[in-house]
N, C-alpha and C positions, 0 to 999 in steps of 0.2 A: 158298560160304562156307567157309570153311580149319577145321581142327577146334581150334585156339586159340579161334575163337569161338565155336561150338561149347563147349566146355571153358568160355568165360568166362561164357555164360549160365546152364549148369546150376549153375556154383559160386555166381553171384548166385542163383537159384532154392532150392537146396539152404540159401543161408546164409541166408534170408528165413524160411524154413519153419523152419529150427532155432528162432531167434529166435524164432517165435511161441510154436511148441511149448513152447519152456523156462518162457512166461509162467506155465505150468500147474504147474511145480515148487514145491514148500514150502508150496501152498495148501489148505484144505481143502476137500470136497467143498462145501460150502455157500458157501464163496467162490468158487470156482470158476463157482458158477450164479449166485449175487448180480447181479443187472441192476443196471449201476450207474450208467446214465445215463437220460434221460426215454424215448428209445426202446428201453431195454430191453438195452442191450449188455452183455454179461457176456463171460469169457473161455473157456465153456465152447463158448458160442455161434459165441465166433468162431471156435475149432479146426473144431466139427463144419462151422460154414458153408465154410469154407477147403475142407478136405475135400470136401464136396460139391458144389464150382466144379471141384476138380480133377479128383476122377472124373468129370466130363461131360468138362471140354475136353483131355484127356488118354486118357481111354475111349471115349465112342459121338464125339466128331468127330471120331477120326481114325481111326474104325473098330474101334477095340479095347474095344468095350463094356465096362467095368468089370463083376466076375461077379457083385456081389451089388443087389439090387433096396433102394432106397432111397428108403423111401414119402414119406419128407418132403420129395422132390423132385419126386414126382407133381404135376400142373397142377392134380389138385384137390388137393390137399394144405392145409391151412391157413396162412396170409398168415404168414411168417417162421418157418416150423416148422422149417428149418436154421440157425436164427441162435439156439437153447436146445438145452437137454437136458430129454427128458422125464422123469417119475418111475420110466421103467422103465430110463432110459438112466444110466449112471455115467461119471463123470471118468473110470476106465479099461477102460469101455466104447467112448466116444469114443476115447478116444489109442489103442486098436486098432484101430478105423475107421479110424482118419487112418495108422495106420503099413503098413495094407495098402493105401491106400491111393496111400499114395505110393509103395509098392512097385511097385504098376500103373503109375502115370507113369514112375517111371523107367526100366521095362519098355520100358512105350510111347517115351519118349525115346532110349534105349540103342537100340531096335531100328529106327527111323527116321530116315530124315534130315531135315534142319533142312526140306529144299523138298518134304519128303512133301505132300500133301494136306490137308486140312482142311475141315470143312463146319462153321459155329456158325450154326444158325439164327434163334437170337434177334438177332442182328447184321443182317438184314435184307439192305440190299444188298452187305456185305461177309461174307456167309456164307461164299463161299468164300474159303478161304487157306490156311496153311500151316503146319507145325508150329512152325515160327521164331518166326510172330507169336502163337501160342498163349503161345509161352515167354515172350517176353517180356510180355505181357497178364498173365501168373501173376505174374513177378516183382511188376509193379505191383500187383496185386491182394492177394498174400502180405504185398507191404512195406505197405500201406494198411492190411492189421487187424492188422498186426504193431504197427505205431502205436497203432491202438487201444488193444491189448492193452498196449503201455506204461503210457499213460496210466491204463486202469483198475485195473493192477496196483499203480502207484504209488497209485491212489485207495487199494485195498486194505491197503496193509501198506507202502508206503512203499518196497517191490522198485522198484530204478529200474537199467537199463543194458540194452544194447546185444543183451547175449549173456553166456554164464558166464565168467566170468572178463574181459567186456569190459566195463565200466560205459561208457565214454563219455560222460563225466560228470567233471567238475573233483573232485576227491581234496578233498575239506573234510569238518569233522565237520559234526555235526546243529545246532549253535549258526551256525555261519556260513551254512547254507542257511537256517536262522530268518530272519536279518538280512537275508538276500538278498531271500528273497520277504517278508519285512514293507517292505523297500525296493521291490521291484514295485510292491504293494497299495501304498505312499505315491503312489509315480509315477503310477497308472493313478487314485487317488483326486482327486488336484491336475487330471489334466487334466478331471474334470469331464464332464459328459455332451456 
């Protein structure tokens, strides 16, 4: 693999992870844990759970065991214990998790090659592979609660784009997105169940 690709997945990688990260900006602590869907998704949730995909498939499968011991990923741990924040855990408690965090992958990335080795256990018959499919597995998995994290953020405060300074999003004020989505809700009312 040539290091242009190389170079194109960690920039996809790195710009997924931003992107989530920023969801966490301008919010308060209590927004930040607010579950805001029926399973419980909040955005604090979804940093520390990000975070704790990346140190496993970045740390112990490619043999760089991430250094700090992270009980909420223990087997017996409780059913979704990295998808919140607990009451002893802070907003900038998590985002120093995740920033050492990432500093380990890209540790682990920088120091390896793309056809390094790999073991992900829970993958069954395709435990073994490589650091390649790791990275791009992150991508998707980063871009996937990066989404999330949109969508809750906008539930929140009405925060909606891409990235800072990138909205991705048509340039209107607040009256024309009225119009907009009360024209959805028409649409999706007419067609009827």
């Amino acid at each position: 693999m040539s290091e242009d690709a190389e170079a194109t997945l960690v920039r996809y990688l790195r710009v997924q992870r931003e992107a989530l990260r920023w969801k966490l900006e301008g919010v308060s602590e209590r927004e930040a844990r607010m579950p805001m869907t029926p399973t419980g998704t909040n955005l604090l949730g979804l940093v520390k759970h990000v975070a704790t995909v990346a140190a496993d498939y970045f740390g112990g499968c490619v043999g760089r065991p991430f250094p700090e011991h992270l009980a909420w990923a223990d087997d017996d741990a409780e059913d979704n214990a990295d998808m919140w924040a607990g009451p002893d855990e802070t907003r900038a408690s998590v985002l120093a998790l995740w920033d050492r965090v990432w500093a380990h992958a890209d540790a682990s990335i920088d120091e390896l090659p793309l056809d390094a080795p790999a073991h992900v256990p829970w993958w069954g018959a395709n435990a073994d592979t490589t650091l390649h499919r790791l990275i791009v597995h992150m991508i998707a998995e980063v871009a996937r609660h990066a989404g999330h994290a949109d969508i809750v953020r906008e539930t929140i405060d009405g925060a909606a784009g891409l990235r800072d300074g990138v909205s991705n999003l048509p340039e209107h004020d607040a009256a024309w997105w009225a119009d907009y989505v009360a024209r959805l809700r028409a649409t999706a009312e007419a067609a009827g169940d």
